[in-house]
C-alpha positions as CSV (number, residue, x, y, z in Angstrom):
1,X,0.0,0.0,0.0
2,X,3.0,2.4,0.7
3,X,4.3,1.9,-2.9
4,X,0.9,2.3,-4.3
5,X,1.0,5.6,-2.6
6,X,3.8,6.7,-4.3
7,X,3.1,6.7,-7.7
8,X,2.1,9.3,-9.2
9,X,-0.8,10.1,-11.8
10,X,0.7,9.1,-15.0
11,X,3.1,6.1,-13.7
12,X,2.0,3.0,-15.2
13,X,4.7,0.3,-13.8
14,X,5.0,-2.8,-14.7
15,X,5.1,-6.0,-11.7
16,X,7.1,-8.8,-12.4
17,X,5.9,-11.9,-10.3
18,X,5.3,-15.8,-10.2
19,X,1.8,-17.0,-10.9
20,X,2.2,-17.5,-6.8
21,X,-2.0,-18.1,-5.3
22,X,-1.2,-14.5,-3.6
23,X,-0.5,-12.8,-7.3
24,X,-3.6,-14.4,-8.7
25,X,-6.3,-13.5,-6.1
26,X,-9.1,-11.8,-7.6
27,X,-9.1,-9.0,-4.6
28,X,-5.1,-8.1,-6.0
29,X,-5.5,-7.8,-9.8
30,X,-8.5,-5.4,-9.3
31,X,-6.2,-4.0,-7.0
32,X,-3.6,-3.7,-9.3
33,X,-6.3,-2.6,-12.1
34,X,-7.0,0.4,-10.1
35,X,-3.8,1.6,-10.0
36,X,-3.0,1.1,-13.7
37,X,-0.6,-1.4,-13.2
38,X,0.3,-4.2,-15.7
39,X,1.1,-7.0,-14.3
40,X,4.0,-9.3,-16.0
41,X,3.9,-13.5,-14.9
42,X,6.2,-15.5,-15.5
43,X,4.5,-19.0,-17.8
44,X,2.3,-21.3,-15.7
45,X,5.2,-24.0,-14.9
46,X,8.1,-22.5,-16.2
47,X,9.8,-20.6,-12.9
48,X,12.9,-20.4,-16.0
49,X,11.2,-17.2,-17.3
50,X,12.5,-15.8,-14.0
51,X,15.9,-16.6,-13.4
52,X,17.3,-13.4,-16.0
53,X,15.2,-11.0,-13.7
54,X,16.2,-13.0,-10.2
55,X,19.9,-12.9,-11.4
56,X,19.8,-9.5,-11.9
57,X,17.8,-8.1,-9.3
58,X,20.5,-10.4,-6.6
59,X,23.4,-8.8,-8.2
60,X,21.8,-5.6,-8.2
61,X,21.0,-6.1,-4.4
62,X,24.5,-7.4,-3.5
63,X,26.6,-5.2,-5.9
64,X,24.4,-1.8,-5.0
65,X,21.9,-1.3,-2.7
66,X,23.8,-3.0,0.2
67,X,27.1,-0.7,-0.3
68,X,25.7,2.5,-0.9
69,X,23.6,5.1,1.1
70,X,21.2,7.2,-0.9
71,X,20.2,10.9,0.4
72,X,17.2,11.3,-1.6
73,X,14.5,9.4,-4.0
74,X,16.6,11.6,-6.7
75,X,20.0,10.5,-5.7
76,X,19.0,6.3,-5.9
77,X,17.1,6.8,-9.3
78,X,20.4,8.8,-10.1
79,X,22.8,6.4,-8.8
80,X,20.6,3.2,-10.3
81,X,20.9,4.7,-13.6
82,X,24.9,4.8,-13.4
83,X,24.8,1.2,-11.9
84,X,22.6,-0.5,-14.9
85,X,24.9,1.4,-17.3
86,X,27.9,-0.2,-15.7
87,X,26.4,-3.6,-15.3
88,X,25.3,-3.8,-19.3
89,X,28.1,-2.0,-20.5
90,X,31.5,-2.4,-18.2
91,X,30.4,-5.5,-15.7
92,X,32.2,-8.2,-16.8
93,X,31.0,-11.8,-16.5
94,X,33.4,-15.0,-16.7
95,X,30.4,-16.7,-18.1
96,X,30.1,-14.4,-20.9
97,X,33.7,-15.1,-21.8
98,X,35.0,-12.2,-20.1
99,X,32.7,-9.9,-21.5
100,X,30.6,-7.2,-20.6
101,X,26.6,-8.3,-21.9
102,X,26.5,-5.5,-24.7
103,X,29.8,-6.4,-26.0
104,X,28.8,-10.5,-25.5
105,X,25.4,-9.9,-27.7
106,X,27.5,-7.6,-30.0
107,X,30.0,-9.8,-30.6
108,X,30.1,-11.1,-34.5
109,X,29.3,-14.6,-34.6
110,X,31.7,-17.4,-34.8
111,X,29.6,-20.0,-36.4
């Protein structure tokens, strides 16, 4: 209900969740309808659609939010920006063969 409170007229976010009982109950998507919020499920039996998202959002927990002290709203969206740009663009990843993901997907195939 907190978060709900914060958004603002025009923010239309987007929830990313499991088809958990809890995310399907009739009383939350009307709940969610209200406050124009589209809500995003991973496929009925696939939790595989969420590991991406669940990778990220530990690395991202680990990596930023846990080191860093924020002053203002302004100063985290601020400070999240710079840290998505690193992690696409700098960040590299031993399972991307040492790559950063931009220069991984960029790469010219091999085949």
């Amino acid at each position: 209900m907190k978060a709900f409170g914060r958004l603002g007229p025009k923010d239309r976010p987007i929830l990313r969740s499991d088809q958990g009982l809890r995310y399907q109950m009739p009383s939350y998507q009307w709940m969610l309808k209200q406050r124009r919020i589209r809500p995003s499920m991973s496929r009925k039996g696939n939790c595989l659609d969420n590991v991406a998202m669940e990778s990220f959002f530990g690395a991202l927990q680990s990596e930023f939010f846990h080191l860093n002290k924020f002053t203002s709203i302004e100063h985290l969206q601020d400070e999240l920006r710079r840290h998505i740009r690193y992690y696409n663009r700098d960040r590299i990843k031993l399972r991307l063969k040492g790559l950063s993901p931009v220069q991984y997907r960029t790469q010219p195939s091999l085949a």
